[in-house]
C-alpha positions as CSV (number, residue, x, y, z in Angstrom):
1,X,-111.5,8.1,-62.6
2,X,-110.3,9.2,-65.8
3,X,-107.4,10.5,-66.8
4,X,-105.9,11.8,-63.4
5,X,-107.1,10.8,-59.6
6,X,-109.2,13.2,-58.0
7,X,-107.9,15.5,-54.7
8,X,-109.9,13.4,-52.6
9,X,-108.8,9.8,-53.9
10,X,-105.4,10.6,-52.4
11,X,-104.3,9.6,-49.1
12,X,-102.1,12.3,-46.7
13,X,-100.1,10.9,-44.4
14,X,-98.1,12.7,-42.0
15,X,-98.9,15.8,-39.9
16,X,-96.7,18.8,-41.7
17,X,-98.1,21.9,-43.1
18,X,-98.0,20.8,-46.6
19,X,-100.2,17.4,-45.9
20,X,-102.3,19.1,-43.6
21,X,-102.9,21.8,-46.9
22,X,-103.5,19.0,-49.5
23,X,-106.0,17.6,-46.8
24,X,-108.1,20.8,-46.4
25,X,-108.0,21.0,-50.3
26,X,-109.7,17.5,-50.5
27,X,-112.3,18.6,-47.8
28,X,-113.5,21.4,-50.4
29,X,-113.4,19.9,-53.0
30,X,-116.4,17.0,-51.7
31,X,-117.8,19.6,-49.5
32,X,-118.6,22.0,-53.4
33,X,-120.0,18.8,-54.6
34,X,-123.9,18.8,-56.2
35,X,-123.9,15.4,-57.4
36,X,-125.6,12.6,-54.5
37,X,-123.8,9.9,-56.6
38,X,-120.4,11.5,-56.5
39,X,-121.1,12.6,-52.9
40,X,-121.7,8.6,-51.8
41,X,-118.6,7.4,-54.1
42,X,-116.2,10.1,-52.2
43,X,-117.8,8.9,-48.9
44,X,-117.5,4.8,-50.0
45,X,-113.7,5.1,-51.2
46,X,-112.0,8.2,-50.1
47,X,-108.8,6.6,-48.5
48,X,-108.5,9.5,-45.8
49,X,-111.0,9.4,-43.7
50,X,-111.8,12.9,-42.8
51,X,-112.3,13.7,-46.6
52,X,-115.2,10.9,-46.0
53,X,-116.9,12.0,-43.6
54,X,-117.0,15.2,-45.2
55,X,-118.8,13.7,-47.9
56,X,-120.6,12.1,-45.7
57,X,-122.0,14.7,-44.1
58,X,-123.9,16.2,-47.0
59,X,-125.7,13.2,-47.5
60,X,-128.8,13.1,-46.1
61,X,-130.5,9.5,-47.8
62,X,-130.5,7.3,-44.4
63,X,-130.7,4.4,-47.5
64,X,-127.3,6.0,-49.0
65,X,-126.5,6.6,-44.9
66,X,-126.5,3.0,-44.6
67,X,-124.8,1.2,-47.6
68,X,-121.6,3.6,-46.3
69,X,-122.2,2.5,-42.6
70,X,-121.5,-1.1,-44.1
71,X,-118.5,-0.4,-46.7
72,X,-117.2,2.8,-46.3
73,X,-113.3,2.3,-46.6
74,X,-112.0,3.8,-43.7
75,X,-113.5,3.2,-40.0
76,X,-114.7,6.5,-38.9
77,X,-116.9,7.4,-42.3
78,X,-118.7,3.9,-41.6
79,X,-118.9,4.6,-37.9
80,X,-119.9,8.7,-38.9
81,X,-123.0,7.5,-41.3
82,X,-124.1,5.1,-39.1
83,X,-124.6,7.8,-36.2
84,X,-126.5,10.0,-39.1
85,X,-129.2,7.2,-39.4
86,X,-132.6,8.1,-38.3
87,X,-134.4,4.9,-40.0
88,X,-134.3,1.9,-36.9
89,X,-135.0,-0.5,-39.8
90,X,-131.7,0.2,-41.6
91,X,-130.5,0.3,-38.6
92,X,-130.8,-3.2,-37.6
93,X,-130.1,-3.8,-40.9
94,X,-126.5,-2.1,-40.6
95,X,-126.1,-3.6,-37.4
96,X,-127.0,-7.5,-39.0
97,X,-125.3,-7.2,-42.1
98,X,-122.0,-4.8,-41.7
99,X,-119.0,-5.8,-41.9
100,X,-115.7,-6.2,-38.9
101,X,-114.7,-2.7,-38.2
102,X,-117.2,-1.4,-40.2
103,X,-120.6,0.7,-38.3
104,X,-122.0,-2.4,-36.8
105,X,-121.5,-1.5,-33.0
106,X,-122.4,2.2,-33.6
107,X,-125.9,1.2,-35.6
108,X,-126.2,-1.1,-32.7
109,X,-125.8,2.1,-29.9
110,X,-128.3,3.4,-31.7
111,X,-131.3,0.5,-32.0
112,X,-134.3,1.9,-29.7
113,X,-136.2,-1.7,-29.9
114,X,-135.1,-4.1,-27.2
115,X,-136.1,-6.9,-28.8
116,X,-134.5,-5.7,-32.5
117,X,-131.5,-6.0,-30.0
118,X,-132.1,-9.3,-29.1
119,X,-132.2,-10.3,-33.0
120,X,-128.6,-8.4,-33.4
121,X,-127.1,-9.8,-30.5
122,X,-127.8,-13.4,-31.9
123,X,-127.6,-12.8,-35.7
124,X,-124.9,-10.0,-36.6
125,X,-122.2,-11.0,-38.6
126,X,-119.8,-9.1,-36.2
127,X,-118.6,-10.3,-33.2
128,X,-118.2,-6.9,-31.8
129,X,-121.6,-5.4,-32.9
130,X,-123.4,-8.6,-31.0
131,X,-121.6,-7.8,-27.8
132,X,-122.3,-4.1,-28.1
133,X,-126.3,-5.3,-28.4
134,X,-126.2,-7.7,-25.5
135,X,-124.3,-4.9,-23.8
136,X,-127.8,-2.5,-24.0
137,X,-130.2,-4.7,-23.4
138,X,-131.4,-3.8,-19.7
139,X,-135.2,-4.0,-19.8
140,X,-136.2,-7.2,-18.0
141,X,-139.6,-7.5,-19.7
142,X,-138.0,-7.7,-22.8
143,X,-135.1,-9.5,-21.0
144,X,-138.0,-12.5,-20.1
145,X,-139.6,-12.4,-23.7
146,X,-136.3,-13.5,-25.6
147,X,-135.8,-15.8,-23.1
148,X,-139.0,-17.3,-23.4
149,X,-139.8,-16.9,-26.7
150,X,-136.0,-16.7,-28.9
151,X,-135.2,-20.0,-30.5
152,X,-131.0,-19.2,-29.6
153,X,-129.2,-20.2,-26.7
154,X,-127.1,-17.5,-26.6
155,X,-129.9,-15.6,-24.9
156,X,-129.2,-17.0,-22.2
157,X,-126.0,-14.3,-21.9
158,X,-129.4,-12.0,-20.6
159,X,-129.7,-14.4,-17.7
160,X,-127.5,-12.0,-15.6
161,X,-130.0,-9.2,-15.8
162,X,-133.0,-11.2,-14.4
163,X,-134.9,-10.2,-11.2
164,X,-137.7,-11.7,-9.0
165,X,-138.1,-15.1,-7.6
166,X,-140.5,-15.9,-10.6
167,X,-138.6,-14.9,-13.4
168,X,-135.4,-16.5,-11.4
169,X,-137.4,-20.2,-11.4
170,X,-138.4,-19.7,-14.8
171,X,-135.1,-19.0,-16.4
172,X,-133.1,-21.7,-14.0
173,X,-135.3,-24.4,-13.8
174,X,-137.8,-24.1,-17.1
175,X,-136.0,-22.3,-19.6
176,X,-132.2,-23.1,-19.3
177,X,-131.3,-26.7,-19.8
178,X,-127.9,-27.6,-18.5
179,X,-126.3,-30.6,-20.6
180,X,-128.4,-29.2,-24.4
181,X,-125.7,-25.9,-24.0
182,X,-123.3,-27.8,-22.5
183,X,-123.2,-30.1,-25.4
184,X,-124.7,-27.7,-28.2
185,X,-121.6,-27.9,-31.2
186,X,-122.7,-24.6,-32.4
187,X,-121.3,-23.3,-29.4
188,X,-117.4,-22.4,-28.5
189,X,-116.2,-23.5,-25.2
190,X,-115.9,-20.0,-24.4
191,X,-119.5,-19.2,-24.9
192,X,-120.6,-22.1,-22.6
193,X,-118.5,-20.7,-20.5
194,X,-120.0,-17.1,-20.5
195,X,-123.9,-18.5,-20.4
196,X,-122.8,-20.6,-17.3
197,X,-121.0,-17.1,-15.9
198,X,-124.6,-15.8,-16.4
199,X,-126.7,-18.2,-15.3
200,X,-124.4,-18.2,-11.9
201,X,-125.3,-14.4,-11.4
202,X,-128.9,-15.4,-11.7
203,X,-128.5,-18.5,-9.7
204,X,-126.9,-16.0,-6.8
205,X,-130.1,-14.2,-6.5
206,X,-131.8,-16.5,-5.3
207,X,-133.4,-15.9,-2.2
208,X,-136.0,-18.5,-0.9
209,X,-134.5,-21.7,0.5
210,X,-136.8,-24.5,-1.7
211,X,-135.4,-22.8,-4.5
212,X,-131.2,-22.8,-3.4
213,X,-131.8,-26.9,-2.5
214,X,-133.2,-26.8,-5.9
215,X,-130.2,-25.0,-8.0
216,X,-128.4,-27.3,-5.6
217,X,-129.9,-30.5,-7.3
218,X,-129.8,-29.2,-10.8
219,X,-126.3,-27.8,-10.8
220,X,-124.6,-30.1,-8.3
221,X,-121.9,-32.7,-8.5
222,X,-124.3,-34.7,-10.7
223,X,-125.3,-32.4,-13.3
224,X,-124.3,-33.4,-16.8
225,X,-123.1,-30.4,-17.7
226,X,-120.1,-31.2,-15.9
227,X,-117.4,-28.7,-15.2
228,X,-119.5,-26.0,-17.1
229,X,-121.9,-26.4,-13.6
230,X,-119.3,-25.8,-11.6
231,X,-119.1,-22.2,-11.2
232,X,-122.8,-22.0,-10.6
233,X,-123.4,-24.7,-7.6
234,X,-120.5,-22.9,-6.5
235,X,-122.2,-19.3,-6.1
236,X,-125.4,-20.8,-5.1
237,X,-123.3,-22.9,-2.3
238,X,-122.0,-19.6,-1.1
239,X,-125.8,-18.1,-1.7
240,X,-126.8,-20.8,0.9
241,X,-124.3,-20.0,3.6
242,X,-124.4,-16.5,3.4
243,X,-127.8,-16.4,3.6
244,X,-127.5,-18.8,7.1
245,X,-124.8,-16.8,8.5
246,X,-127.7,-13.9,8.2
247,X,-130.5,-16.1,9.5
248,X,-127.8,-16.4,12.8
249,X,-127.1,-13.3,12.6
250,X,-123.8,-14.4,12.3
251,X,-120.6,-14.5,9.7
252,X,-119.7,-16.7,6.7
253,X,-116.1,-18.4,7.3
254,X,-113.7,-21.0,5.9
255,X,-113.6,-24.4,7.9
256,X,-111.1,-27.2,7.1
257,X,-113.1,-30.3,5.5
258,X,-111.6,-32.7,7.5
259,X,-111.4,-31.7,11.0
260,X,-114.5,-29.3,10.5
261,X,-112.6,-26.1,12.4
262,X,-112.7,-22.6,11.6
263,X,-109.6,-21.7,9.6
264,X,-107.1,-18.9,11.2
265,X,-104.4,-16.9,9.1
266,X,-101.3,-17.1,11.1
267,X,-98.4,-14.3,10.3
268,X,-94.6,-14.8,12.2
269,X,-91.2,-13.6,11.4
270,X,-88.1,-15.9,10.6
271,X,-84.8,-15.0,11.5
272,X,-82.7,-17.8,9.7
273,X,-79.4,-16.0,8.5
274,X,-79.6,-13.0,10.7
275,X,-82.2,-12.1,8.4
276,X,-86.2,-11.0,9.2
277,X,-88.4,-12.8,6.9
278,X,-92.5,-12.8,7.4
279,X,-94.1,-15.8,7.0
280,X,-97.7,-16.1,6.2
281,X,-100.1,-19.2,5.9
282,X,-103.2,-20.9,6.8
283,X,-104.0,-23.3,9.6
284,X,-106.7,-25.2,11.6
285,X,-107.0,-27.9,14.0
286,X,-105.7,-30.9,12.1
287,X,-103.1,-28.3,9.7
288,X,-104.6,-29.9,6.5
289,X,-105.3,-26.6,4.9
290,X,-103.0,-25.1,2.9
291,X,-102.1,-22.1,1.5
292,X,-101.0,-18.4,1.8
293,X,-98.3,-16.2,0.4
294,X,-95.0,-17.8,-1.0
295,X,-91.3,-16.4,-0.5
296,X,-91.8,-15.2,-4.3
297,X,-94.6,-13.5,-3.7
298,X,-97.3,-15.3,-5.5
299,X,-100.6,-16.3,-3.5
300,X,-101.5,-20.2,-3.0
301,X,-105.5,-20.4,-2.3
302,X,-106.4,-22.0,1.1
303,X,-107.0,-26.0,0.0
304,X,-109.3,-28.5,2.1
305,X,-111.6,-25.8,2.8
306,X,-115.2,-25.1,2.8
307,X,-117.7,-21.7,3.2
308,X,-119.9,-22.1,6.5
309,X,-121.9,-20.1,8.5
310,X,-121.0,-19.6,11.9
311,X,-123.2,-18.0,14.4
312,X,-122.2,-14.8,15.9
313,X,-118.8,-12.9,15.5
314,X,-115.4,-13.0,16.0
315,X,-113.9,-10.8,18.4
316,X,-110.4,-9.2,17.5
317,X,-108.6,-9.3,14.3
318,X,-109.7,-10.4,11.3
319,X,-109.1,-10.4,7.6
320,X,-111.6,-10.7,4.9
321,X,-111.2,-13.1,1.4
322,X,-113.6,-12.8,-1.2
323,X,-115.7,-15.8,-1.5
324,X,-115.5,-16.4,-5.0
325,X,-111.5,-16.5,-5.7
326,X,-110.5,-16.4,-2.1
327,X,-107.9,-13.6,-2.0
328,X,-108.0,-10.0,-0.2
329,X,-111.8,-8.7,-0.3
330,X,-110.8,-5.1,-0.4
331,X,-109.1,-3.1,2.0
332,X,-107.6,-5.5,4.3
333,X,-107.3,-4.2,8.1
334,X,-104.1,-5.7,9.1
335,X,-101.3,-5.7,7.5
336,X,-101.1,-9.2,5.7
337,X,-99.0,-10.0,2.9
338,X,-102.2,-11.9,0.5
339,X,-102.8,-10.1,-2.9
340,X,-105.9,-8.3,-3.4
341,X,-108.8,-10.3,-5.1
342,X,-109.2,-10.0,-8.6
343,X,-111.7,-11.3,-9.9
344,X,-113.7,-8.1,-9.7
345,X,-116.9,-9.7,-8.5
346,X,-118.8,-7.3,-6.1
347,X,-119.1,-9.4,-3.0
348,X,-121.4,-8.1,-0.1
349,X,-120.9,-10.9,2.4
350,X,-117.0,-11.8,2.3
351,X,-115.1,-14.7,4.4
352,X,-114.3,-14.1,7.8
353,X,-111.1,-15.4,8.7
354,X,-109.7,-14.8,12.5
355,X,-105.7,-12.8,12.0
356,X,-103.1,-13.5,14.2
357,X,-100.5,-10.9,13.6
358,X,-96.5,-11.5,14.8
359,X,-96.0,-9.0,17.4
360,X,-92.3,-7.8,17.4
């Protein structure tokens, strides 16, 4: 740099008067610059990062554009030259090649080819620019061709997005082989986890009976995926007995394994100590299930139960439990004491569980 640093080497920290001067001064002094070299060192290295982009944003080279996207010093200059990209080959190869924190996810955002997206979401060296490209990929036709055609498991995080009873048999029962990603040691444990997440919402769309009895088989107690399974047959058991609870034109509910009767929520008031006290909890015929709030407020799930479908409907009160984590579905309307569900899955056909309020 020579003899002295340049006004726009500095960094300004603070908010007075005098830094925000010193910052405006830096500002002028890249935005008078001629020289494209000098322009692309200010926007590589200048510490302060909206003396970057103001170098940044008198260059117009997408090539220059993209060698700043990857190792621009601050943030928002990588993030700025990666929006001013027009090229979609350097930007896949921003979006491959750049950095953490750098203008991967941005060059990402702005990839028109689905199947460029594909490549990204497999390949980028950043975590967070391979989520954002999984993220935009929505077109099922190019959903089905990665599938199909990708040499990567991790496509199988699309499985989510597929529609159609075809495209549902091909991915489940073709394509996706349980026990090679459940075993795969270039996989984390938390990315098995999120395939099987994904191939459960596939598995849930499932529509014709053949093909539930088949998830069934494949994804069922003997599946050698093990516990990775389990949140699939799961979903596709509660695909099954919604979808029965329709054919009768009835309602899904919780039954007790063991005595086989329809589980009731039971809500009374204890006086012990001159004190009221509502007490909630689960029951059935044989009282083998479990479950309901505790005295410290937290929320035991109802045990030795199963989903069924029951034909016809309950008359009187009733509160609903979302069949995935089997807490509150929504809005409850009574006035029970269990916590709302959380588990944020959108859940059209919720349990059905017959309320028996305390009357005072």
């Amino acid at each position: 740099m020579g003899l002295f640093t340049p006004i726009w080497m500095k960094e300004f920290y603070g908010v007075s008067e005098n830094i925000r001067n010193k910052r405006a001064k830096a500002k002028a002094a890249v935005e008078k610059m001629s020289d494209p070299a000098k322009l692309k060192q200010a926007a590589l290295l200048a510490p302060d990062e909206e003396v970057a982009k103001a170098a940044c944003g008198r260059i117009d080279d997408d090539e220059t554009l993209a060698e700043i996207a990857m190792r621009a010093k601050t943030r928002g200059a990588s993030d700025f030259a990666a929006r001013r990209i027009k090229d979609q080959a350097l930007l896949r190869k921003v979006a491959l090649e750049a950095e953490p924190r750098k203008g991967g996810p941005t060059a990402a955002s702005r990839i028109a080819d689905q199947e460029a997206l594909g490549e990204v979401a497999c390949n980028a060296a950043d975590y967070y620019t391979r989520e954002k490209a999984f993220e935009l990929i929505k077109d099922l036709g190019a959903v089905m061709n990665l599938i199909r055609t990708g040499n990567d498991v991790r496509l199988f995080l699309l499985a989510d997005r597929v529609q159609g009873d075809e495209n549902l048999r091909e991915v489940l029962f073709e394509r996706f082989h349980p026990e090679a990603v459940a075993y795969d040691r270039d996989l984390s444990t938390h990315e098995k986890e999120e395939i099987f997440k994904a191939i459960a919402v596939a598995a849930g769309k499932l529509r014709e009976p053949e093909d539930i009895e088949r998830a069934l088989e494949v994804f069922g107690p003997r599946c050698a995926a093990g516990y990775y399974a389990e949140p699939v047959a799961k979903v596709v058991e509660r695909r099954k007995a919604s979808l029965e609870a329709k054919r009768l034109s009835g309602q899904l509910v919780l039954v007790c394994k063991t005595c086989g009767g329809v589980v009731h929520y039971i809500e009374d008031y204890d006086t012990e100590d001159g004190n009221w006290a509502k007490m909630c909890w689960f029951t059935c015929g044989c009282n083998l299930v479990g479950g309901g709030p505790r005295n410290n407020g937290d929320y035991d799930k109802p045990s030795n139960v199963e989903m069924a479908a029951r034909a016809g409907r309950f008359e009187g009160k009733v509160i609903h439990l979302c069949p995935t984590c089997l807490g509150l579905a929504g809005s409850s309307p009574n006035a029970c004491r269990i916590p709302a569900c959380r588990c944020r899955e959108k859940q059209r056909d919720p349990l059905v569980v017959p309320f028996s309020p305390a009357e005072w």
